[in-house]
C-alpha positions in Angstrom: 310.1 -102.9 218.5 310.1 -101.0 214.9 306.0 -100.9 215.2 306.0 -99.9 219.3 308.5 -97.0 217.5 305.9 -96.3 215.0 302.7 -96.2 217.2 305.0 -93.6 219.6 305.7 -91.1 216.6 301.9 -91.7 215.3 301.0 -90.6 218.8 303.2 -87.6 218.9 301.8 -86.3 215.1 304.9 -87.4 213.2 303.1 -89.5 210.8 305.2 -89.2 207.2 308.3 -90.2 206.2 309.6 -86.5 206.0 309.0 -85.7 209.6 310.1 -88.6 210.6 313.5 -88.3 208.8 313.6 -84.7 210.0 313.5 -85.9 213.5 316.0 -88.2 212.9 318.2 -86.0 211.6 318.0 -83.5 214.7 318.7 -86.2 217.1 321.7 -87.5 214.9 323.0 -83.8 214.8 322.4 -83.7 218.7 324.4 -86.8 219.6 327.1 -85.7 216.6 327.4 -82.6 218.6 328.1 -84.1 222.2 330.7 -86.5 220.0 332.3 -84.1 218.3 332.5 -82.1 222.1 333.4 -85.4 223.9 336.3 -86.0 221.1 337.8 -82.7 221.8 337.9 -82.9 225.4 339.5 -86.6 225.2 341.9 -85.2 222.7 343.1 -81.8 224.6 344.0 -84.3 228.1 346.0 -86.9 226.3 346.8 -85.6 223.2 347.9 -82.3 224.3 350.4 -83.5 227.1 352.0 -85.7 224.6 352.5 -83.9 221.6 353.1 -80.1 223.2 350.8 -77.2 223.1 350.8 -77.0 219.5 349.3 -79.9 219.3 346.5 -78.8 221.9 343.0 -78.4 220.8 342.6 -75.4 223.3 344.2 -73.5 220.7 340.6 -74.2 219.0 338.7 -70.7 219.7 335.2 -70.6 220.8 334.1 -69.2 217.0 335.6 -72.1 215.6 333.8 -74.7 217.8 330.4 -72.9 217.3 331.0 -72.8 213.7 331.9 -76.5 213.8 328.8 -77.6 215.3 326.7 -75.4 213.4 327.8 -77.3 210.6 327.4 -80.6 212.0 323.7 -79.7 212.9 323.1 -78.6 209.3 325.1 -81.5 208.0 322.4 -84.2 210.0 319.2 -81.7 209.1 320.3 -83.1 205.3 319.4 -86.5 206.3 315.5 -85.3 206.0 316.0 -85.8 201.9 317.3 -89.7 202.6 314.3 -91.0 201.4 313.3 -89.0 198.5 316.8 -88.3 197.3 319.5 -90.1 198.9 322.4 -88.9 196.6 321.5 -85.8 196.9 321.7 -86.2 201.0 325.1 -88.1 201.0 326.3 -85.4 198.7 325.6 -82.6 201.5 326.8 -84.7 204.0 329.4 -84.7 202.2 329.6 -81.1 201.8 329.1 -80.6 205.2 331.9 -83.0 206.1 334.4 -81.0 203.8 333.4 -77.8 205.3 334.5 -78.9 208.7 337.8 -80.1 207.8 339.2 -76.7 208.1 337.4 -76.1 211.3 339.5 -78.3 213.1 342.7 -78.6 214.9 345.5 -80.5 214.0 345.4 -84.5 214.8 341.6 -84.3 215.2 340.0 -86.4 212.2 336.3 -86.3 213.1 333.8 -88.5 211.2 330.1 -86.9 211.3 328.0 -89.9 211.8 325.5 -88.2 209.7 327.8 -89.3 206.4 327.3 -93.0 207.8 323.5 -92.5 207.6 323.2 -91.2 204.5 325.6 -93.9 202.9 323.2 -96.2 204.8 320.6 -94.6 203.3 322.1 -94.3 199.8 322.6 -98.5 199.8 318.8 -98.6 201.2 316.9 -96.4 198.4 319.0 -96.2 195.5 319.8 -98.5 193.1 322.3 -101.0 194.0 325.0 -100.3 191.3 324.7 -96.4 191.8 324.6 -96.7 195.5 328.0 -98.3 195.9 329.3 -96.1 192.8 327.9 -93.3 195.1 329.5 -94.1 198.2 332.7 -94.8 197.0 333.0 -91.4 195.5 331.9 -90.1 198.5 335.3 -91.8 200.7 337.3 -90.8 197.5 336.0 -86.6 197.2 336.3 -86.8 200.9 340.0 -87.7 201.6 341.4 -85.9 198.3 339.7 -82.7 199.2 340.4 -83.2 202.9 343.9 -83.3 202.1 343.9 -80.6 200.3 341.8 -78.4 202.9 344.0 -79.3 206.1 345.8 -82.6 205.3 349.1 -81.1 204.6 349.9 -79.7 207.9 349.1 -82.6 209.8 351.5 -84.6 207.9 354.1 -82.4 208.0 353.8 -82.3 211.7 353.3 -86.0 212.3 356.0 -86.7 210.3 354.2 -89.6 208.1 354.9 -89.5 204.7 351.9 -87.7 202.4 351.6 -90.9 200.7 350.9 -93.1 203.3 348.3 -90.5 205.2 345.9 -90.1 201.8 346.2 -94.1 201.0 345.4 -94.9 205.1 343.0 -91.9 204.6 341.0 -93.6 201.6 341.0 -97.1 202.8 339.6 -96.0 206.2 336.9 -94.1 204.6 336.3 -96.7 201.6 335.5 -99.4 204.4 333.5 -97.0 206.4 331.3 -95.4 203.6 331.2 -99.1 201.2 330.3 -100.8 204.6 327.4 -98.8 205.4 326.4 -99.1 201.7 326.5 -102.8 201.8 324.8 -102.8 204.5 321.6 -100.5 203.5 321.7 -102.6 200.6 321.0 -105.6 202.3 318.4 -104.4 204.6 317.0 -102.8 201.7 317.1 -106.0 199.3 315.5 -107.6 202.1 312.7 -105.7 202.7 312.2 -105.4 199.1 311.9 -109.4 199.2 309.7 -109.1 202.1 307.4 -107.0 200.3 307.3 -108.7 197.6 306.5 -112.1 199.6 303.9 -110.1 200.8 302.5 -109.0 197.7 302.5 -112.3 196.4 300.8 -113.8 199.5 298.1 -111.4 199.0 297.5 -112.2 195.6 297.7 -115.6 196.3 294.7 -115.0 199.2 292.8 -112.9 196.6 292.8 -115.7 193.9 291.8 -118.4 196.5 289.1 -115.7 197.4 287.8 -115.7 194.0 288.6 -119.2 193.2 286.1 -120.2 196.6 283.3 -117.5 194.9 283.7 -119.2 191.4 283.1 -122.6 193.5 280.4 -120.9 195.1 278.6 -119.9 192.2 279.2 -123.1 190.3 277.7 -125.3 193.6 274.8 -123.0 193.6 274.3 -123.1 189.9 274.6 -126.9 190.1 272.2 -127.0 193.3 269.4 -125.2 191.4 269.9 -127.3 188.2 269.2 -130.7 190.2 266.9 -128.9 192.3 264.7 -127.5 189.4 264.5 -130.8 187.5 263.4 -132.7 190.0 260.9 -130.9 191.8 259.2 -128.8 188.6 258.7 -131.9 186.7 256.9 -133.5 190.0 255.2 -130.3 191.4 254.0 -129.5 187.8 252.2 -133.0 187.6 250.4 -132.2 191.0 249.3 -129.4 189.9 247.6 -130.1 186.6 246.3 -133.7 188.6 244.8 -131.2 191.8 243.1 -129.0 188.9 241.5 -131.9 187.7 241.0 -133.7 191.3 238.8 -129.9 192.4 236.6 -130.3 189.0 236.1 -134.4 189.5 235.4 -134.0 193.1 231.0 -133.8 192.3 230.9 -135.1 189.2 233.0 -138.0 189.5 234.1 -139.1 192.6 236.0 -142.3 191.9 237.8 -140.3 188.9 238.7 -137.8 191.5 240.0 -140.1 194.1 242.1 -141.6 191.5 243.8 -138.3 191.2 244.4 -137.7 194.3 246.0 -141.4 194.8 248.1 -140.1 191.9 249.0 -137.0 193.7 250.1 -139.1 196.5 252.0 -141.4 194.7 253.9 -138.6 193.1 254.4 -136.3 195.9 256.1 -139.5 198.3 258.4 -139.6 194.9 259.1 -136.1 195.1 260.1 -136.2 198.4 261.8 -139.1 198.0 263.8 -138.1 195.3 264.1 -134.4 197.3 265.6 -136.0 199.4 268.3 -137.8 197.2 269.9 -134.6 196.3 269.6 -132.7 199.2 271.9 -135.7 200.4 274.1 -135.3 197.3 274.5 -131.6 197.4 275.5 -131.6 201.3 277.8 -134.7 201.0 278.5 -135.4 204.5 279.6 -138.9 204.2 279.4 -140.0 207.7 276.5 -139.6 210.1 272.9 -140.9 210.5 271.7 -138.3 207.7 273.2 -139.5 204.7 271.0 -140.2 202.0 271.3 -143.2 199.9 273.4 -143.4 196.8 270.6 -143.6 193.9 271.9 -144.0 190.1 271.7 -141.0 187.5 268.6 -141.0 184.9 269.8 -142.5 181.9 268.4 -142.8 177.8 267.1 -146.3 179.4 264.4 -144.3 181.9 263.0 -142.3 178.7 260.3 -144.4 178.0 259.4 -144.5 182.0 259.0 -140.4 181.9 257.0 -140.5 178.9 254.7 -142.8 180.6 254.8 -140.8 183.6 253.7 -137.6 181.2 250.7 -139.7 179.6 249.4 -140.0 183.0 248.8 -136.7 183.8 246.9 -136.6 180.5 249.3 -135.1 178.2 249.6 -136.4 174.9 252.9 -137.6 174.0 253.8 -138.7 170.7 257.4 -140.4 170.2 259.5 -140.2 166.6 263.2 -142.0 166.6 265.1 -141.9 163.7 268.9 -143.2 162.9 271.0 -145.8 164.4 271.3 -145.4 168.1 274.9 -145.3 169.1 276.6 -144.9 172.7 276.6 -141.5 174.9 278.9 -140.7 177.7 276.7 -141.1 180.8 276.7 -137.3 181.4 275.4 -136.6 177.8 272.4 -139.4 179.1 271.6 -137.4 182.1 271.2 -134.3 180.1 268.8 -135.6 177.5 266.9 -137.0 180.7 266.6 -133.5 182.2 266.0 -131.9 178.9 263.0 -133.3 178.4 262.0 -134.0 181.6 261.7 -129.9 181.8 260.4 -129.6 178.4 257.5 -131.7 178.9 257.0 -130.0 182.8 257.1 -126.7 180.8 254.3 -127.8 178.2 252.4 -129.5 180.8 252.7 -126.1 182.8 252.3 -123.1 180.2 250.3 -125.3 177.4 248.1 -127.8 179.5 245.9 -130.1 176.7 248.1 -129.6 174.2 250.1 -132.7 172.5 254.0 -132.9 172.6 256.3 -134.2 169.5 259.3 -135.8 171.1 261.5 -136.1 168.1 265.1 -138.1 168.6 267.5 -138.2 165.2 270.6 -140.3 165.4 273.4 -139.0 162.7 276.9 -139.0 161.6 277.1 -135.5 163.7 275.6 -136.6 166.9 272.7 -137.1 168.8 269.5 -134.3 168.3 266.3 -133.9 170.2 263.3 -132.0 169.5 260.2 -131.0 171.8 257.3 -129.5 170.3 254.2 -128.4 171.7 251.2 -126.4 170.5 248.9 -123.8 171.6 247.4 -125.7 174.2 243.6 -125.6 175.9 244.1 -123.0 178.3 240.9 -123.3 179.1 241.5 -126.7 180.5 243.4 -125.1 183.6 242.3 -121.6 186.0 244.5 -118.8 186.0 245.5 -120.2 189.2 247.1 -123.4 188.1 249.7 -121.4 186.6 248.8 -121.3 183.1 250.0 -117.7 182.4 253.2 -118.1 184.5 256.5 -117.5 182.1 259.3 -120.0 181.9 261.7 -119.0 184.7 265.3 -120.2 185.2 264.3 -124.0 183.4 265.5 -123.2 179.6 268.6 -121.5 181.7 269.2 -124.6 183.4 268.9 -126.7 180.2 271.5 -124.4 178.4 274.4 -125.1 181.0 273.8 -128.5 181.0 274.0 -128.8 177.4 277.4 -126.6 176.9 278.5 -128.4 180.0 278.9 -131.1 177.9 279.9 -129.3 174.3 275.9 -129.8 172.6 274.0 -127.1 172.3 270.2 -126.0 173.2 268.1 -123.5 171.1 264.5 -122.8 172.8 262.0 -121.1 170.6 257.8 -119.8 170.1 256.9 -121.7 167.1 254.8 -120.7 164.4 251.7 -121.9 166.0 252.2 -119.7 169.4 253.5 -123.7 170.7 257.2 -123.9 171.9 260.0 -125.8 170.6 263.1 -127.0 172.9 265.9 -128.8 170.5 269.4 -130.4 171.8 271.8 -131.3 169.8 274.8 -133.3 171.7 277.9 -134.4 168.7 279.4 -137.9 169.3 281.5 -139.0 172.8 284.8 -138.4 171.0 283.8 -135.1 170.6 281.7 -134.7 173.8 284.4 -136.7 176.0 286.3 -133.6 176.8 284.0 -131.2 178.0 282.3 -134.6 179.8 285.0 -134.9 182.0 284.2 -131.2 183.2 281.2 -132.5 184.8 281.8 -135.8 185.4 280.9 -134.9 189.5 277.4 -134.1 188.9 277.2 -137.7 186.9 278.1 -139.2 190.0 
């Protein structure tokens, strides 16, 4: 109903608070008008007949009843400052109130309703300790100075005791300007508590918004990680092997069909692995699509991707030193893509050159080095990529290694060669950050 009201006044141009106030305070001084009118007339047929003609409110001239709705329309045209400053607008309601005490005739005790709004509006917008304060000195002003302004007569005429009129007088008026306090104070705490609900809803909806883009971000991140290692390592392979396949095919056949069955056998293991973590990354669960579960790389597959380097016809030369000891296995998967895209990087951007694959065991933890020199660039075309520079691998390698507290430091050596080192510290040092990541072991 309150946003049908809304949408009208939008219509008709009375958009802010102020006009809308103001229009509300001309209908409240039209409808105290026709009350004030209505009250006179019930007053002058019953009153009148009972009491005698002095009691009458036709003795009430025309001047005086013009006046007193003049000031009941200027008393209701205060109600435009209940927003901005309520006290203020119960204070001239109050004024206004007082100033048409005299105005009337005797046993007529007219309450403006615009005093109620503005009380109302006092226990809405103010503070709640000042509001009440407010209106209660509002009732209080009111029936000491309304006493004092026509009070007197009427008692004397009524015959009740000036006592009794001003403590009637203030308990009437403390109910009536205290109870429409309370009650904007109510409204008003509970809109204040609905706004705040709100508020807190919406912050709420922004962090789950920025919670599902960190997720985002992350997922992606983590898609491109497993998607990097395991087709550049492959794809690299198949590239140097088709190189050598186009300059075997005349001169040596049979050398040159053995690269291509080497091609073969490594692109149905790229796909195949493809495959794997496109299933992992969609995670459906049910369905005729899902991929099979396949376990992680660990330290144990090492050896086998050295091999499978060697056989593309890089030269790979292995140096262990220390006492092995026991890694979580998402410290084992990040060695395994470590070097897995160091030696697809030196097989890419240094073809012919030899690799040092250093591994040291300590007290601290667990570092390994990959070195590679210069390279035979003539050994590959322009085309095979040779020039190409490192994209988003060494980035990839860095997350995974702070994803799991080590660190990765990737270098141009002295000899223009490349050196990648990862340095991992011991699981009870590594466990924590390890748990951060322990999805992408699984």
């Amino acid at each position: 109903m309150l946003d049908a009201l809304r949408r009208r006044l939008d219509a008709w141009g009375v958009r802010t608070a102020t006009s809308r106030d103001a229009l509300l305070g001309a209908v409240v001084g039209v409808v105290s008008v026709a009350l004030f009118l209505a009250v006179l007339q019930v007053v002058s047929s019953g009153l009148g007949e009972t009491l005698g003609a002095s009691a009458s409110t036709d003795s009430m001239s025309t001047g005086a009843r013009v006046a007193a709705c003049v000031v009941l329309v200027g008393q209701s045209m205060a109600l435009t400052l209940r927003r901005r400053w309520p006290v203020l607008c119960l204070a001239l309601t109050l004024l206004g109130q007082l100033a048409l005490a005299p105005l009337l005739p005797p046993f007529v005790n007219f309450q403006a309703p615009a005093g109620l709004v503005a009380a109302y509006s006092v226990g809405v917008h103010a503070p709640r300790r000042p509001a009440l304060g407010a209106a209660a000195g509002a009732a209080v002003v009111q029936v000491l100075l309304g006493y004092v302004l026509g009070g007197p007569a009427t008692a004397a005429e009524l015959g009740v005791p000036v006592a009794t009129q001003l403590w009637g007088g203030l308990v009437s008026a403390l109910v009536t300007y205290l109870g429409a306090a309370l009650v904007g104070a109510y409204l008003g705490t509970r809109r204040e508590l609905l706004a705040q609900l709100r508020a807190r809803v919406a912050q709420a909806e922004r962090e789950r918004e920025a919670l599902a883009a960190q997720a985002v971000l992350a997922e992606r991140g983590r898609m491109a990680r497993e998607l990097h290692d395991v087709a550049a390592h492959h794809l690299s392979g198949i590239v140097v092997q088709a190189a050598a396949a186009e300059r075997l095919v005349d001169g040596d056949p049979e050398r040159a069909r053995e690269s291509l069955r080497w091609i073969r056998a490594q692109g149905r293991e790229t796909l195949e692995n493809l495959r794997l973590v496109v299933g992992i990354l969609r995670d459906t669960g049910t369905g005729d699509d899902v991929a099979p579960s396949a376990p992680q790389p660990t330290l144990a597959d090492v050896p086998a991707l050295l091999d499978l380097a060697r056989s593309t016809g890089t030269r790979v030369q292995e140096t262990r030193r220390g006492e092995p000891f026991d890694l979580p296995p998402t410290a084992q998967l990040t060695v395994y893509r470590v070097l897995q895209e160091s030696l697809a990087n030196a097989r890419r951007h240094a073809p012919g050159s030899a690799v040092d694959v250093e591994t040291a065991y300590d007290e601290d933890g667990l570092e390994v080095t990959v070195r590679n020199g210069r390279g035979d660039l003539s050994a590959v075309s322009p085309a095979d990529g040779a020039d190409d520079v490192p994209g988003h691998g060494v980035i990839g390698m860095t997350e995974r290694a702070e994803l799991v507290g080590g660190r990765l430091s990737a270098r141009r050596t002295s000899v223009g060669g490349w050196q990648v080192r990862l340095t991992l510290p011991r699981s009870d040092d590594a466990g924590a950050p390890a748990a951060r990541v322990a999805q992408e072991a699984r």
